[in-house]
Structures are given as structure tokens and as C-alpha cells.
C-alpha positions as CSV (number, residue, x, y, z in Angstrom):
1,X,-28.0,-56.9,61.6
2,X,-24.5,-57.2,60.4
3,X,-23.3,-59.3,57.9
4,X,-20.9,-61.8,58.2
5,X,-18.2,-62.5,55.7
6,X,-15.4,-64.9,55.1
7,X,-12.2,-63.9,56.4
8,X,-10.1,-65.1,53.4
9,X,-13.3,-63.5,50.6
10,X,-10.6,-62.7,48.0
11,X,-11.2,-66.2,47.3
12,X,-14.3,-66.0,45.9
13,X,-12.7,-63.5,42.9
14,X,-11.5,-65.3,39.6
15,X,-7.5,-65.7,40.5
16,X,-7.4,-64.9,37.2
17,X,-8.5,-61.1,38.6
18,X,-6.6,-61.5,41.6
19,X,-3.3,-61.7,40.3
20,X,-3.9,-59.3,37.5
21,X,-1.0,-57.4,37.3
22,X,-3.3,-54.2,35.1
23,X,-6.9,-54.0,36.5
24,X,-8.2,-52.7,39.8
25,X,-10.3,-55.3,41.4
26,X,-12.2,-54.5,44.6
27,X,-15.3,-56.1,46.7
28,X,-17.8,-53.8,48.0
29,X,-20.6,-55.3,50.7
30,X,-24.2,-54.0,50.2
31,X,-23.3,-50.7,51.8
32,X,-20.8,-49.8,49.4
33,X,-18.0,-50.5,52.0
34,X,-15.0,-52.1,51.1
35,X,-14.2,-55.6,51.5
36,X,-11.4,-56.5,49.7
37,X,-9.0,-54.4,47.6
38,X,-5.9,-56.1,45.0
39,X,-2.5,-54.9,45.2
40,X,-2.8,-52.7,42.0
41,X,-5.7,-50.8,43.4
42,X,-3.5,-50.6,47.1
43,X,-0.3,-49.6,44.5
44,X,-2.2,-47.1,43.2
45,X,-4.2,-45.3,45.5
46,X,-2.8,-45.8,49.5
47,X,-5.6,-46.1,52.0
48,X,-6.1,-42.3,53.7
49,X,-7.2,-43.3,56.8
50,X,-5.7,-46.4,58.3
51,X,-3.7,-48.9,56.5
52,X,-6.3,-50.9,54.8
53,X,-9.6,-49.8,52.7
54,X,-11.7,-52.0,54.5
55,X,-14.5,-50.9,56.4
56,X,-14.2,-47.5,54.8
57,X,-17.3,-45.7,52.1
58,X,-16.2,-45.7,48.3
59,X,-17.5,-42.6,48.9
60,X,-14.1,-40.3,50.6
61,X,-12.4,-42.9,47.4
62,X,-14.7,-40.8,44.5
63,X,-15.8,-37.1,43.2
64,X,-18.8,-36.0,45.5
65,X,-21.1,-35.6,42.2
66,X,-20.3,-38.9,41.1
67,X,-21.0,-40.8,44.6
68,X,-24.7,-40.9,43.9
69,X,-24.3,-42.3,40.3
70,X,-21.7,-44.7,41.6
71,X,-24.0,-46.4,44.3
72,X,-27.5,-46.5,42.6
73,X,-25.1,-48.5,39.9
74,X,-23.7,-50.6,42.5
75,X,-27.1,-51.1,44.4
76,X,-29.1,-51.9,40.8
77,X,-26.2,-54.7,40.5
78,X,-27.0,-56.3,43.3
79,X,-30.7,-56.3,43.5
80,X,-30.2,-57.9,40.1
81,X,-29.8,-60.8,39.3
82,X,-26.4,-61.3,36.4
83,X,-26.6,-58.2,35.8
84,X,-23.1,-56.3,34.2
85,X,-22.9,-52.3,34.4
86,X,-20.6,-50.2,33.3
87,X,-19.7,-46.6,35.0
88,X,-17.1,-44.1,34.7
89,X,-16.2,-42.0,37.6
90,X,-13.7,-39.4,39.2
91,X,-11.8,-40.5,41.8
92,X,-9.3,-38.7,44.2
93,X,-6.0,-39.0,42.8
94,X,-3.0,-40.1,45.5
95,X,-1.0,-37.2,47.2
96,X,-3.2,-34.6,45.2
97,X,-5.9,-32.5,45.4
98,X,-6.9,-33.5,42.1
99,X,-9.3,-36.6,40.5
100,X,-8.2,-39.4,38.1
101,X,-10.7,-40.7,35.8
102,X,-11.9,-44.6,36.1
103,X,-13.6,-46.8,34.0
104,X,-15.5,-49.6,36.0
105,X,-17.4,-52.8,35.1
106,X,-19.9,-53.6,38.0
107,X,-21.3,-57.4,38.4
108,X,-22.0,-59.1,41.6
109,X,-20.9,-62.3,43.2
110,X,-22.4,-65.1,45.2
111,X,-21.3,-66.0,49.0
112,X,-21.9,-69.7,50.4
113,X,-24.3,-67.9,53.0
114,X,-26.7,-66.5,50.0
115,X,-25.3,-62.8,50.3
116,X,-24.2,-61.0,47.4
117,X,-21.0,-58.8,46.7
118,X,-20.2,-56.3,44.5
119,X,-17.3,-57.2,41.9
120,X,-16.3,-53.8,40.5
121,X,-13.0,-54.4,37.7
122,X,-11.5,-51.3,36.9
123,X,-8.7,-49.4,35.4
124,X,-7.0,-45.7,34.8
125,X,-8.2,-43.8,31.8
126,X,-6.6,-40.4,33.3
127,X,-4.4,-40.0,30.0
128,X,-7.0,-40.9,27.7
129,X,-9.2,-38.8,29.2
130,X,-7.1,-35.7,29.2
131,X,-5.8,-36.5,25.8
132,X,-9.5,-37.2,24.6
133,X,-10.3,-33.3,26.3
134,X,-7.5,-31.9,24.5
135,X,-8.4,-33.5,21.3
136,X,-12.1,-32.3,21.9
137,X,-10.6,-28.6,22.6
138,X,-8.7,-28.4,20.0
139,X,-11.8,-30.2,17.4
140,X,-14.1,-27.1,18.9
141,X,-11.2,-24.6,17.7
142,X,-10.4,-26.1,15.0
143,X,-13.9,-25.9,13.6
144,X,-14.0,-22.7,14.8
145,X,-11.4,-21.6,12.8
146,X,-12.4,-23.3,9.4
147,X,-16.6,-21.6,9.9
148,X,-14.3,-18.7,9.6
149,X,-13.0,-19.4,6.4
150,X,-14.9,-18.0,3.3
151,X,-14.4,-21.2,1.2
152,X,-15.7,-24.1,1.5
153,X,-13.6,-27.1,3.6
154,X,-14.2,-30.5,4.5
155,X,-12.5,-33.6,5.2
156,X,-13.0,-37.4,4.6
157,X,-12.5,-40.9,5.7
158,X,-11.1,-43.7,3.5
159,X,-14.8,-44.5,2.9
160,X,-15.8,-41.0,2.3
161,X,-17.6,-40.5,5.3
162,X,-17.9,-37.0,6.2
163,X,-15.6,-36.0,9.2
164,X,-15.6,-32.2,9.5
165,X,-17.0,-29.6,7.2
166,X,-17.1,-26.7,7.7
167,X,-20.6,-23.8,7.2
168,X,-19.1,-22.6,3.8
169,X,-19.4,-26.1,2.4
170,X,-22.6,-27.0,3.7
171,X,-23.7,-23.9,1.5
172,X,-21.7,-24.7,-0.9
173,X,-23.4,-28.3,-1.3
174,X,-26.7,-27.1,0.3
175,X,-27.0,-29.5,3.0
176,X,-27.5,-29.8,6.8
177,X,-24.4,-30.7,8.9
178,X,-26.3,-33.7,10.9
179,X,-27.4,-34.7,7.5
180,X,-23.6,-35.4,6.1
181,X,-21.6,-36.3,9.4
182,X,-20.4,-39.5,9.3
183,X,-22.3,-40.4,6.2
184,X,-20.6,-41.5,3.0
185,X,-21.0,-38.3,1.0
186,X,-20.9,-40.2,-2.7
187,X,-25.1,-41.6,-1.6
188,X,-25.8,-37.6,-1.4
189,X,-23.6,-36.6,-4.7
190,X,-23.5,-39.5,-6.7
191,X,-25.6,-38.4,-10.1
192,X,-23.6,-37.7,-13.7
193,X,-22.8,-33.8,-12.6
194,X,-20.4,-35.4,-9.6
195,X,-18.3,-38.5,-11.8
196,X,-16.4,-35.6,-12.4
197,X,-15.9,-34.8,-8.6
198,X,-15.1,-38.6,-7.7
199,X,-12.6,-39.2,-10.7
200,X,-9.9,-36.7,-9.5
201,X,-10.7,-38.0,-6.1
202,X,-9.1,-41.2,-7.3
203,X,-6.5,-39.8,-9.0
204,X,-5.6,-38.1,-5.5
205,X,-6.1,-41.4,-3.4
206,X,-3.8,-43.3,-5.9
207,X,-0.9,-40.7,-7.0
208,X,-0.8,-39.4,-3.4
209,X,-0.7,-36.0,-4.5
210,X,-3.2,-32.9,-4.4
211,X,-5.5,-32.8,-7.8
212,X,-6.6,-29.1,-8.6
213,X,-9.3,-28.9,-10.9
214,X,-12.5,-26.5,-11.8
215,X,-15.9,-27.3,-11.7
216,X,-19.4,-25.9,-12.9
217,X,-22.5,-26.7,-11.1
218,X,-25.5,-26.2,-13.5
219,X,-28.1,-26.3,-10.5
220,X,-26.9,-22.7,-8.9
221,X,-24.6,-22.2,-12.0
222,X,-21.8,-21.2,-9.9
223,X,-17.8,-22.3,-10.8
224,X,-15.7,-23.4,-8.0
225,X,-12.1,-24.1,-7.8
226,X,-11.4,-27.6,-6.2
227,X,-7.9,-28.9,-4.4
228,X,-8.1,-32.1,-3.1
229,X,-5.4,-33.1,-0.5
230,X,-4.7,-36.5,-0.2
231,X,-3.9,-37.6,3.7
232,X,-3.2,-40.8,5.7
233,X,-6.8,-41.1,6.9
234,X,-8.6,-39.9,3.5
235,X,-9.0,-36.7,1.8
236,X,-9.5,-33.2,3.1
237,X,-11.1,-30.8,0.2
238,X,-10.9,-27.1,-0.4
239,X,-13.5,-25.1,-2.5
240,X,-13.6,-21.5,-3.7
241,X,-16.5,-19.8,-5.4
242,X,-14.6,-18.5,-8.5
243,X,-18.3,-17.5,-10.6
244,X,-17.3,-13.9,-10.4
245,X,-13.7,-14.3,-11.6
246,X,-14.9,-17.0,-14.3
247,X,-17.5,-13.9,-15.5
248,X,-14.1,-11.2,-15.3
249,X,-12.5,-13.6,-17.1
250,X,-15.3,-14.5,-20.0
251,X,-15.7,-10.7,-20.0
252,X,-12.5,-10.5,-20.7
253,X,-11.8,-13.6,-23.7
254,X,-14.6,-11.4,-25.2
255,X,-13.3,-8.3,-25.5
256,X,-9.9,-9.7,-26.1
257,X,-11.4,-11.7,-29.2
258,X,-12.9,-8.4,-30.5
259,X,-9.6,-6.4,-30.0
260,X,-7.9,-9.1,-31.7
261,X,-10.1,-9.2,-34.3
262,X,-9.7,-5.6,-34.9
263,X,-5.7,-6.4,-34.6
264,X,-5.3,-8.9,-36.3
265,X,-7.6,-7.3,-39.5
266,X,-5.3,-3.9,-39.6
267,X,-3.0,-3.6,-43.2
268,X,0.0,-1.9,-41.1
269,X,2.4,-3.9,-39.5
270,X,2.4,-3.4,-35.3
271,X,4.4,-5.2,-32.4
272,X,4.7,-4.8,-29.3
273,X,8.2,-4.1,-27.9
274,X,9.6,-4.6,-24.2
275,X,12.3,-2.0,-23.2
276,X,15.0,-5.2,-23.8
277,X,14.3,-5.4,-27.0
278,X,12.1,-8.2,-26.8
279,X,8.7,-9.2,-28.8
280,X,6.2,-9.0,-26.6
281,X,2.7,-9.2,-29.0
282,X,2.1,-8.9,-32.5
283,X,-0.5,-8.8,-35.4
284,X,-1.2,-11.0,-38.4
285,X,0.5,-8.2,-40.7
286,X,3.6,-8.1,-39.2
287,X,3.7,-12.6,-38.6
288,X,3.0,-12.3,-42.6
289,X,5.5,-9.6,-43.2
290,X,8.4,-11.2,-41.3
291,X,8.0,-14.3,-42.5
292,X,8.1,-13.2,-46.0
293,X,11.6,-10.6,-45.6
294,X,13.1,-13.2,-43.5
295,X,11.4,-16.9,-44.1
296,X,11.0,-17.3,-40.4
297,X,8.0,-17.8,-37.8
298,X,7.4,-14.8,-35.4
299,X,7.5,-15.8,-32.0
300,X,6.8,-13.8,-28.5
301,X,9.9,-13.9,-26.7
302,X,12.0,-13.3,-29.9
303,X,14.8,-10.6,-30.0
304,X,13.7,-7.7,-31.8
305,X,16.9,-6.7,-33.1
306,X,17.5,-9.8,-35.2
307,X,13.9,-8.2,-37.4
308,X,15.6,-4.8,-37.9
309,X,15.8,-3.9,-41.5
310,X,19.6,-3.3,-42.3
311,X,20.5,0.1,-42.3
312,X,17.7,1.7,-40.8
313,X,19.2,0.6,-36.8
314,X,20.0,4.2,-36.5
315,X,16.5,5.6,-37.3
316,X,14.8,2.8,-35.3
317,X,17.5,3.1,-31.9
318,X,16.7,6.5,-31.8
319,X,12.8,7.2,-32.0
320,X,13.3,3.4,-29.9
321,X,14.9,5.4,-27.1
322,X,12.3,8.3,-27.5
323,X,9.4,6.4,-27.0
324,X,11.0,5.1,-23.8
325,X,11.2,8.2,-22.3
326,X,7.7,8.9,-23.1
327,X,7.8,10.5,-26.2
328,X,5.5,9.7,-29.2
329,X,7.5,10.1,-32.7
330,X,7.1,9.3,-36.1
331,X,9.0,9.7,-39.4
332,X,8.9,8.7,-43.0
333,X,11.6,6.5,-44.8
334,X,12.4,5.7,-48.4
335,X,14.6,2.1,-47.3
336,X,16.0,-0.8,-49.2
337,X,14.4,-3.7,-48.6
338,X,16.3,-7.1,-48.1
339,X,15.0,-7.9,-52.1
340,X,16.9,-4.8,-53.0
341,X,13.6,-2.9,-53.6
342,X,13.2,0.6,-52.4
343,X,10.2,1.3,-50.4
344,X,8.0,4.2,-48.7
345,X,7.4,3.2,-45.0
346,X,5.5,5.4,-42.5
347,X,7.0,4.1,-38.5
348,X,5.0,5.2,-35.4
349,X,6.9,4.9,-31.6
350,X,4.3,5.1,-28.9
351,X,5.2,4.4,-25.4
352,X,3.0,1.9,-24.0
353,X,2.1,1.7,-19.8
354,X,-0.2,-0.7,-18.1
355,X,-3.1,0.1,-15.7
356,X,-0.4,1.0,-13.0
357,X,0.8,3.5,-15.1
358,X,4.2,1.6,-15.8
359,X,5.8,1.6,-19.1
360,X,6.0,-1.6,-20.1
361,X,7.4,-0.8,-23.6
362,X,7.0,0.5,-26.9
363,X,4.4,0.2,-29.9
364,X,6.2,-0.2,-33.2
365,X,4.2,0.2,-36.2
366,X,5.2,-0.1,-40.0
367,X,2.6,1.4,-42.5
368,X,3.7,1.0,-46.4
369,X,3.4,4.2,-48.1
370,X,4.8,3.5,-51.2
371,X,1.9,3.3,-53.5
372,X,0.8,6.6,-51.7
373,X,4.2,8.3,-51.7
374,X,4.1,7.2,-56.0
375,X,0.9,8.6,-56.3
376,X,1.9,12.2,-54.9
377,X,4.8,12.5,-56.9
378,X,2.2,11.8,-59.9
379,X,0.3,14.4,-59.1
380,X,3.3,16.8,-58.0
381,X,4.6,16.1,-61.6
382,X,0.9,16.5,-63.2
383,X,0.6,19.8,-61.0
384,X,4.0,20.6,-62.4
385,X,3.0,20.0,-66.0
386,X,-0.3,22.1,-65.5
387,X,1.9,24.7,-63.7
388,X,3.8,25.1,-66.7
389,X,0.9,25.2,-68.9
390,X,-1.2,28.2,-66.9
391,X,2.6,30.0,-67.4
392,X,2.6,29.4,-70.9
393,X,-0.7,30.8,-70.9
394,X,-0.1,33.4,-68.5
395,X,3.2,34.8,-70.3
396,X,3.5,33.5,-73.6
397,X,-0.1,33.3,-75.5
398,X,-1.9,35.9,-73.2
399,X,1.5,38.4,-74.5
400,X,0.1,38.9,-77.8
401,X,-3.1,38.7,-76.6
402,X,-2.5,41.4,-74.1
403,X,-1.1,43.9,-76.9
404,X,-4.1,43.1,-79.3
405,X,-6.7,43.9,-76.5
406,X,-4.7,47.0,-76.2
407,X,-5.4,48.0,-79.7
408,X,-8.9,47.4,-79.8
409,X,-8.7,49.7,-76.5
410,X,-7.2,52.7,-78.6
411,X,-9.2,52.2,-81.5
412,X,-12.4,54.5,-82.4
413,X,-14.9,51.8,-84.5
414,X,-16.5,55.3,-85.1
415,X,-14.2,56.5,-87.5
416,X,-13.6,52.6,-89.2
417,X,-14.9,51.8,-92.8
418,X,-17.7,49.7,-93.0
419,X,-15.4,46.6,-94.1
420,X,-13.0,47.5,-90.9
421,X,-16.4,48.2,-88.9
422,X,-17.2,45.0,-89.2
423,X,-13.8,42.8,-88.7
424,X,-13.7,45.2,-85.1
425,X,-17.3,43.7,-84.0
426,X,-16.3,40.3,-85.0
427,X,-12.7,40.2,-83.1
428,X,-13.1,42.6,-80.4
429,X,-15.7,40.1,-78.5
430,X,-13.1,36.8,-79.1
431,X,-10.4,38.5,-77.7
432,X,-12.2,39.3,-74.7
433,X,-13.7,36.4,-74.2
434,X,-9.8,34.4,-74.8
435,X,-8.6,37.2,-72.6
436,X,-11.8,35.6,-69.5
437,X,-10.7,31.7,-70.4
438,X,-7.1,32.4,-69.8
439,X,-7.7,34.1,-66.9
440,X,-9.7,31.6,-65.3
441,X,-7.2,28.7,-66.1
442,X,-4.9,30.9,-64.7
443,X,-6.6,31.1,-61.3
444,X,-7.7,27.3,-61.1
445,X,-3.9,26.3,-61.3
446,X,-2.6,28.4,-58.4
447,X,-6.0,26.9,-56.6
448,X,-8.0,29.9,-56.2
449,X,-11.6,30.1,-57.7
């Protein structure tokens, strides 16, 4: 049996909802026919069959998969009794082939003969659908792209609730991503290890700009190195996993304290010279040296030139220029010190290359030889003295040696006196035995045993 209903039933909507001038308002009977449609719904979406919607199914007006949804909604509403329902559907856009997206609020209304309508308030979410798609598309990529990053990356809200991390982090901070997702990360990291973590935070939130800092954590005792980006809606934060380049870099402070240990304890004077003349290193020695000759500090940066002993430039340009081209030279140098005071120096020029096999300049190294150089020439004078003596010995006492040995060789103790006898047994033996010592002097002063 048909029902019967009011030929003006737009009455019985709100006029606030009739002459809205933004929401769809439309009356459906218990068949899901419509009744009664407002001139923003007409605007919108022209009848396709006649000139008016009523009479017609809601269901040529929505998406075939969403016509079942839409009318056990509808038909819960009106078995119901105040009951409000919300639904979203598709429904057929005007003039195309393709669906807009509505967002409906279903409640039912009361006729004077006891029936029941449906009251279904609407309006178009088509944009913020699409633009809520996009966004979602481009979230999925996005986090697809940062799982591929091998540091750790995540973003916060202006509470520090976790928006997006990506897997590297949740390593990183050993959590679950459902665990941290819209939580306020500070109630998972919040003990003494972290006050750390949360002070440059604030520094970041109030200066506006990115803080960069490094942090050990003693439970995996790993280093990381932390940026923290400040945005508009809260902070987005970067970790690397630097333990490997910390060790490198430990490994290397160590060996570099040894080395400079073993620098810094040598008696020679050495610096390090770039091919413009410029200090790149030196030892204690040579600070001590230079700033005794010229009352000055030592500085890297500082122009060698200005450190150049006077009158030596020619000496120093030239092995300078050697060592540049590869060559290793040395010389020794009798100079006249700033003081006035003559000194031995021994100067090494070693070109120097780094691990690219570059040359990156020359090692310049001063070694005082003076006491050395004054002790040879004492013993080149003693050798001189001794020299003399083995000649004297050699020439002028073993001379009148020579001639008595030759004597004793001619004579025949045979036909000697007793008295004669006996002065040839006594002196024959000594002037052999003068004649041995002699000798041996002899050889030990020309070095030979």
C-alpha cells in the first residue's frame, strides 16, 4: 500500500536547512526514493532522467558498492527511533563518468500521519578527498624513501609526539613503531642519559635554528651524530651512527699523542714546510729555538722566510728547491748566529707527500753540531800531535837506534874481551827490545795492529 505524503513536505525541514545556501538537503521515503531535493543538491547534480529527482532510487544517484551501505544506513535510521548516522559515499559526478565523494548525516523526521522520512544533510568533500589521497600517496613514499636511508630520521609535533620515524631510528632507539606513533617520545626517553638530548631540543625550538651535537649512549655504547631541524609544526631529527669513526678517530689521538711525544722529545730542531714557504707543523726544539734567536712565538701559518738565519738564504733556497723536486739533501754549515756566535749546524731537506702520494712540502731539520764538530778537531789536533810523535820516533830516535843495531849486527862477541863481552850481552837485548816498542808505537799511530 502506498504512502501518502504532503504535497508541500519541504515544510517539514528546518528552514534553516532549506535555505542553506552550502549543504545538500534531501528527503528520502522508506524506499529510499526521493521526495524532496534543495536547490544546492538540484545546482549540483541535475536530475538524469526527468526533470525532478522525485520518484527516482538514490541508487542510479551513488557508486554500486556503496548502494548497499547507504540504505541499510538509511533503513537502521528509520526503524530507530532519534537515531543520527553518519556515511560517506561515492556519488556520480554531473556530466562525467566519474564519482564525487559525499559526507552525509542521516536522521529521520516525523509526518502528521505517523510515517517517518529520511533527513540526509550533506555536502562535497571531492577536494579534500583527493587532496587527503595525494597527501596519503605521497606519506607512503615518503616513508618509503626515509626506511631507505641508513641513518636514523624522525619528526615531531610541538608536543613531541612522534609523527614519522623512520626503521633506522626505531633501531637506533630500540623500539616498536606502534609503540612511539603519536606518543610524546620524552615518557619513553626521559631518564639522566637523555637531558642532554632535550636541552639542545630547546635551544632549537627557541633560536629557530638547527643544533648539531654528538652523543654517547652507554647502554649499546655506540656515538651518534645529532642535527635537529627546527620546523613550523615541531622538530624533525637526523641521526648517524658515527662509533666506527669516533674509534678511527681515538685510534688516531692515540697515535698522534705518541708521535708527538716522540716529536716533541727530539734535541734537533724540525718543521714542517709548505711549498709557499709557509709553517705548516713544528716541534718543541724548534718553538724553544725561535723564540730564543728571535724573541717571538712560533705559530702555524707563519712565513718561513722571516725565520731564515741571515746569510745562509742561499744554502737554504737551494736544497729548499731540491727537496721539492724530490730530492733528499743535506749539508754541514759553520754560520753566524744572530748573537754573533759561530756555530756547527747539520740541515736535512726531505720532501714530504701524503697518503695520495702528493707532495705537500718539505721537512726542515736543524741538528747543532758544534760541540761535535769541537770535539773532532780535538782529536784531529791530538791525532796530529801523536802523528808527530810516532815520526819523531820513527825518523829521529829510531836513526841512532837503527845504526847501533847495525853495529851489534857486525860485531863477533866471540872475539870481545871479557869486559866488552859483557857490555855486548847487556846492550844488545835493550836495543832490540827499544827497536820492538818503537815499532809498535809506530804501527798503533797509523791504526794498524
Amino acid at each position: 500500500m502506498s504512502t501518502l505524503y504532503p504535497a508541500d513536505i519541504s515544510s517539514i525541514v528546518p528552514k534553516a536547512l532549506r535555505q542553506s545556501g552550502y549543504y545538500y538537503v534531501v528527503l528520502f521515503d522508506h524506499a529510499c526514493r526521493f521526495l524532496w531535493t534543495n536547490t544546492v543538491f538540484d545546482r549540483k547534480y541535475p536530475a538524469p532522467r526527468s526533470k525532478s529527482w522525485v520518484g527516482q532510487s538514490f541508487a542510479i544517484f551513488l557508486h554500486p558498492d556503496d548502494v548497499n551501505r547507504a540504505w541499510e544506513a538509511g533503513d537502521a535510521v528509520l526503524k530507530a527511533n532519534d537515531l543520527l548516522m553518519e556515511l560517506q559515499v561515492r556519488q556520480k559526478a554531473p556530466r562525467k563518468s566519474t564519482y564525487d565523494y559525499g559526507r552525509w548525516e542521516l536522521s529521520s523526521l516525523l509526518l502528521e500521519n505517523g510515517e517517518k522520512v529520511l533527513l540526509a544533510v550533506g555536502h562535497d568533500y571531492t577536494r579534500a578527498e583527493k587532496e587527503s589521497s595525494a597527501l596519503s600517496a605521497f606519506q607512503q613514499a615518503f616513508e618509503q624513501v626515509i626506511n631507505q636511508f641508513p641513518d636514523g630520521l624522525y619528526q615531531l609535533d610541538n608536543h613531541h609526539r612522534v609523527m614519522t620515524i623512520n626503521d633506522a631510528a626505531l633501531k637506533i632507539l630500540g623500539k616498536r613503531r606502534l609503540d612511539l606513533l603519536g606518543e610524546d617520545i620524552r615518557e619513553h626517553f626521559n631518564d639522566t642519559p637523555y637531558q642532554n638530548f632535550w636541552t639542545h631540543c630547546d635551544f632549537a625550538i627557541q633560536s629557530k635554528k638547527p643544533e648539531r651535537f654528538e652523543q654517547w649512549v652507554e647502554e649499546t655504547d655506540h656515538w651518534f651524530a645529532i642535527t635537529i631541524y627546527p620546523t613550523d609544526v615541531g622538530l624533525t631529527i637526523l641521526m648517524r651512527d658515527i662509533t666506527e669513526v669516533k674509534k678511527v678517530q681515538q685510534e688516531h689521538l692515540r697515535n698522534e699523542t705518541v708521535l708527538r711525544s716522540i716529536f716533541d722529545s727530539s734535541t734537533d730542531t724540525f718543521l714542517l714546510i709548505s711549498p709557499q714557504l709557509r709553517v705548516l707543523a713544528f716541534n718543541r726544539k724548534a718553538s724553544l729555538n725561535i723564540s730564543q734567536i728571535y724573541g717571538r712565538e712560533t705559530y702555524v701559518g707563519d712565513d718561513f722566510r722571516t725565520l731564515i738565519i741571515p746569510g745562509t738564504e742561499g744554502d737554504f733556497y737551494d736544497h729548499f728547491h731540491k727537496a721539492l723536486k724530490g730530492e733528499a739533501t743535506h749539508l754541514e754549515k759553520d754560520i753566524v748566529m744572530p748573537d754573533q756566535q759561530r756555530r756547527w749546524f747539520r740541515f736535512h731537506y726531505y720532501p714530504v707527500y701524503n697518503h695520495e702520494n702528493e707532495l705537500i712540502g718539505v721537512s726542515f731539520t736543524a741538528a747543532d753540531i758544534h760541540e761535535l764538530k769541537s770535539f773532532s778537531e780535538l782529536i784531529a789536533e791530538k791525532s796530529k800531535t801523536i802523528s808527530e810523535i810516532s815520526f819523531n820516533q820513527s825518523h829521529v830516535i829510531r836513526q841512532p837506534l837503527s845504526s847501533m843495531l847495525g853495529i851489534f849486527e857486525i860485531l863477533d862477541p866471540r872475539g870481545l874481551d871479557p869486559e866488552n863481552r859483557q857490555l855486548y850481552d847487556l846492550l844488545w837485548p835493550l836495543c832490540r827490545q827499544l827497536d820492538t816498542i818503537i815499532r809498535d808505537n809506530i804501527y798503533k799511530a797509523s791504526g794498524r795492529n
